[in-house]
N, C-alpha and C positions, 0 to 999 in steps of 0.2 A: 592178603591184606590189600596188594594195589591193586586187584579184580574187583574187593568192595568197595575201594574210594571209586574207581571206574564207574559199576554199573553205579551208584549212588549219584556221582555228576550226570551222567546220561539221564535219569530218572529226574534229576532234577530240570536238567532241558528240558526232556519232553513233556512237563508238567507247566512250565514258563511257556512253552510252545501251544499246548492247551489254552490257556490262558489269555493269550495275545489273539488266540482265536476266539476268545470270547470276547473279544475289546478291549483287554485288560492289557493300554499298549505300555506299563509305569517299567516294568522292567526288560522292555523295548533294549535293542541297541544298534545303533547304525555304524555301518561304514560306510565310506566315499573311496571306490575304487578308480582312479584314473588310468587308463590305459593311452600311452605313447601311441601318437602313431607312425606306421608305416615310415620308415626311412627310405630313400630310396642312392641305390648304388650305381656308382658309374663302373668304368670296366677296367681303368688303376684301382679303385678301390677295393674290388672284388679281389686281383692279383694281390695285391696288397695285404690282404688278409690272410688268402690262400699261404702267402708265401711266409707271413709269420709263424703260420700252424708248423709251414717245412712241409707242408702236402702234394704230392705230383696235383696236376688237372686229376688224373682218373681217381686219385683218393678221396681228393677231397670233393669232387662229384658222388663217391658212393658216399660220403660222409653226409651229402645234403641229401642224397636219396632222388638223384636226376642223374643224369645219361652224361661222359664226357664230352659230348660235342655241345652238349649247354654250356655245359662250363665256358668249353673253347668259343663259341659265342657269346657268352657276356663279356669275356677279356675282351675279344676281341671290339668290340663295341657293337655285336652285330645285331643281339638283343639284350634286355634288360630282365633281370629276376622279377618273378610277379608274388604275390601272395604270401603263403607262408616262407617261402626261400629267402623273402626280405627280413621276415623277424630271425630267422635263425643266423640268416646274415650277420644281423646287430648282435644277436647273441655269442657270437664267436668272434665277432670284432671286439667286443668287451671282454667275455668270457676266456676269450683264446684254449688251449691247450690243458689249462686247468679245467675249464667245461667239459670239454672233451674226454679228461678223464675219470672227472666225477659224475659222468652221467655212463661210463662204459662203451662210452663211442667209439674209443683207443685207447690202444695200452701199449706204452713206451717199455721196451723191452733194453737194456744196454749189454 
């Protein structure tokens, strides 16, 4: 039964989708996606973070997926996160621990 209601909504998209490619824009629907930008972290903030999760430098370097001595140079103030290191930054500055464990990044064992 929810295989039928499935492919039924699908068939119905791709039939709307047809449609809109013929001009027919009435059953259109927009979204307006805004994306944040780019924060950027100093090198308390960084510790800061780190030190909330309870992560050595080498953890929470494999946790961003960069090298301990990055780490050790952003505290240190010697360089600065670039790119995506900065969203996942914000992501764990917000997210904390609970992100971490709902995405299987770590698992708190007691």
């Amino acid at each position: 039964m929810a295989e039928h209601k499935a492919f039924k909504s699908m068939m119905k998209g791709l039939e709307e989708s047809l449609e809109y490619a013929k001009g027919d824009k009435s059953k259109a629907r927009k979204m307006s996606v805004t994306v944040a930008e780019l924060p950027s972290y100093r090198n308390k903030e960084i510790k800061r973070i780190r030190e909330d999760l309870n992560l050595t430098q080498r953890n929470f370097a494999f946790v961003l997926g960069v090298s301990q001595k990055t780490v050790e140079a952003w505290e240190s103030g010697r360089n600065m996160p670039q790119g995506i290191a900065r969203r996942f930054l914000q992501m764990l500055q917000f997210g904390g621990k609970k992100f971490l464990r709902d995405f299987n990044i770590i698992s708190v064992k007691l």
